[in-house]
C-alpha positions in Angstrom: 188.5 -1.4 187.4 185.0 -0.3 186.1 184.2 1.4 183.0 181.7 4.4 182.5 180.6 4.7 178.6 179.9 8.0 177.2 177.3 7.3 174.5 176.7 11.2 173.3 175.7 13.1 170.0 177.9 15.8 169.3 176.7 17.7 165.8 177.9 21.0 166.6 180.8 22.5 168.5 178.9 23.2 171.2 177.9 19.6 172.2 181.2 18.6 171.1 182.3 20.7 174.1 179.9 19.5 176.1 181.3 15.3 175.7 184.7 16.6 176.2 183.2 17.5 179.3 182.0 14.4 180.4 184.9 12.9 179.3 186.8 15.4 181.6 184.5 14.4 184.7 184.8 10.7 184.3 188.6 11.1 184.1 189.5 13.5 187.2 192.7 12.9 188.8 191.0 11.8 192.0 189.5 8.7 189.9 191.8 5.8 190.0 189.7 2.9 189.2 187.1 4.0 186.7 188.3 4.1 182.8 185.8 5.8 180.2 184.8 4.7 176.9 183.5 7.6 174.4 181.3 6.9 171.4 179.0 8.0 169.2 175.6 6.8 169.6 176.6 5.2 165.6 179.7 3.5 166.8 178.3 2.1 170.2 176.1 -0.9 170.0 175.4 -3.5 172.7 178.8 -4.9 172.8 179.8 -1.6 174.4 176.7 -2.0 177.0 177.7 -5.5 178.0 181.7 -4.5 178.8 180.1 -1.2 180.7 179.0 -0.7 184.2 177.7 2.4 184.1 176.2 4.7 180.8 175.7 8.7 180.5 174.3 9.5 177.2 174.1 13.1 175.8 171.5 14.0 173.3 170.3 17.1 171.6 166.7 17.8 171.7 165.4 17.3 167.8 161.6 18.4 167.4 160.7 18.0 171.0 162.6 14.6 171.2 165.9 12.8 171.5 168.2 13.0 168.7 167.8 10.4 165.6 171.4 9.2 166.4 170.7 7.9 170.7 167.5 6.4 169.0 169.0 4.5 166.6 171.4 3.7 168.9 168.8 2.6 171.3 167.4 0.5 168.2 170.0 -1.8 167.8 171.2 -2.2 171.4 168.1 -2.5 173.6 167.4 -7.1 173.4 170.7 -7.4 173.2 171.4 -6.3 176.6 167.9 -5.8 178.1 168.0 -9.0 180.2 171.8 -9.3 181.2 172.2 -5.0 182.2 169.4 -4.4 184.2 170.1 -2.0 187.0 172.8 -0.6 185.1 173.3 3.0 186.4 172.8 6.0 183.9 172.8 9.4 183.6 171.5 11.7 180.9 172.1 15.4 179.8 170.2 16.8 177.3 171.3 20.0 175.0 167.7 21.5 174.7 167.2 24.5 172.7 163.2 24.5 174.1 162.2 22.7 177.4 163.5 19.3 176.7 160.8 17.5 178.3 159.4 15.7 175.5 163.1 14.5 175.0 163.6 13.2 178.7 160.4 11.7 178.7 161.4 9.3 175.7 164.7 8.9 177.2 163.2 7.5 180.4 160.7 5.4 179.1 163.3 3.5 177.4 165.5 3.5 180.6 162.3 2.4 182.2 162.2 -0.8 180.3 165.3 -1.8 179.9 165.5 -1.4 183.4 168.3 0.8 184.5 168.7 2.6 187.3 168.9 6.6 187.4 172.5 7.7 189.1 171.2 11.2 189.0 167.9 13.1 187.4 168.5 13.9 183.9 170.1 17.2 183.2 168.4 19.1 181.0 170.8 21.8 179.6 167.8 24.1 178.4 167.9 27.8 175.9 170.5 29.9 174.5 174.1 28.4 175.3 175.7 28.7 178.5 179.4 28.7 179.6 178.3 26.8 182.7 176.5 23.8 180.5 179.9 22.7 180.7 180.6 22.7 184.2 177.0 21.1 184.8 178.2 18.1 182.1 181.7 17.6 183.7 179.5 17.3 187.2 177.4 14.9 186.3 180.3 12.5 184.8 182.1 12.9 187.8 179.6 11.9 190.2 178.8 9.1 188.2 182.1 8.0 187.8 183.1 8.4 191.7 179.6 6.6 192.7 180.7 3.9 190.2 184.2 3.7 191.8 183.1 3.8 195.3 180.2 1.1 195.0 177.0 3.5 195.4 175.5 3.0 192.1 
């Protein structure tokens, strides 16, 4: 059995909607050996990491970067796992009222040197809310979760 976490900040409704989402992805009927974990990037810390073999982390995009909550997560994870989960596959989607570049770029570079391994390019869920964010997010759960189950990732 392997387990995807779900690290994602959810401060509104809307990104609320959109980790119900990934949690919706992760858990499709066709999945039968892949069980999800979802946290808050407060209640996750490296413990989670280590029982994990895969991570998708959702973030808002909070003056141009990721929101204070992945960070801090982030913070009090990253030695405790930065030698035993390298090449752990990830995924990212980002709730970006402006471009979200700035965010994905501080995202990766933490990636980057904790050494993980991309499962897919960051999505970057970008302006005004759309209905279809929530397809995009259940999409990008699901194919991490099946390439987890089936041994691509």
């Amino acid at each position: 059995m392997k387990q995807l976490l779900i690290v994602a900040h959810t401060p509104s409704p809307n990104t609320q909607t959109l980790c119900d989402a990934a949690y919706r992805g992760a858990m499709h009927v066709d999945l039968e050996n892949v069980r999800c974990v979802v946290k808050t990037p407060f209640e996750a810390g490296p413990d989670d990491v280590m029982a994990c073999d895969g991570i998708l982390l959702g973030t808002t995009e909070n003056l141009g970067y990721m929101s204070g909550a992945l960070k801090d997560f982030f913070d009090r994870s990253y030695y405790g796992v930065l030698e035993e989960k390298q090449g752990l596959p990830c995924a990212l989607y980002i709730r970006a009222g402006l471009d979200g570049t700035g965010t994905r770029r501080a995202v990766e570079s933490i990636v980057t040197g904790l050494r993980w391994r991309w499962a897919q390019e960051p999505l970057i869920l970008q302006g005004d809310w759309q209905d279809d964010f929530v397809t995009q997010v259940e999409e990008l759960s699901l194919y991490l979760a099946l390439s987890l189950e089936n041994g691509i990732v």
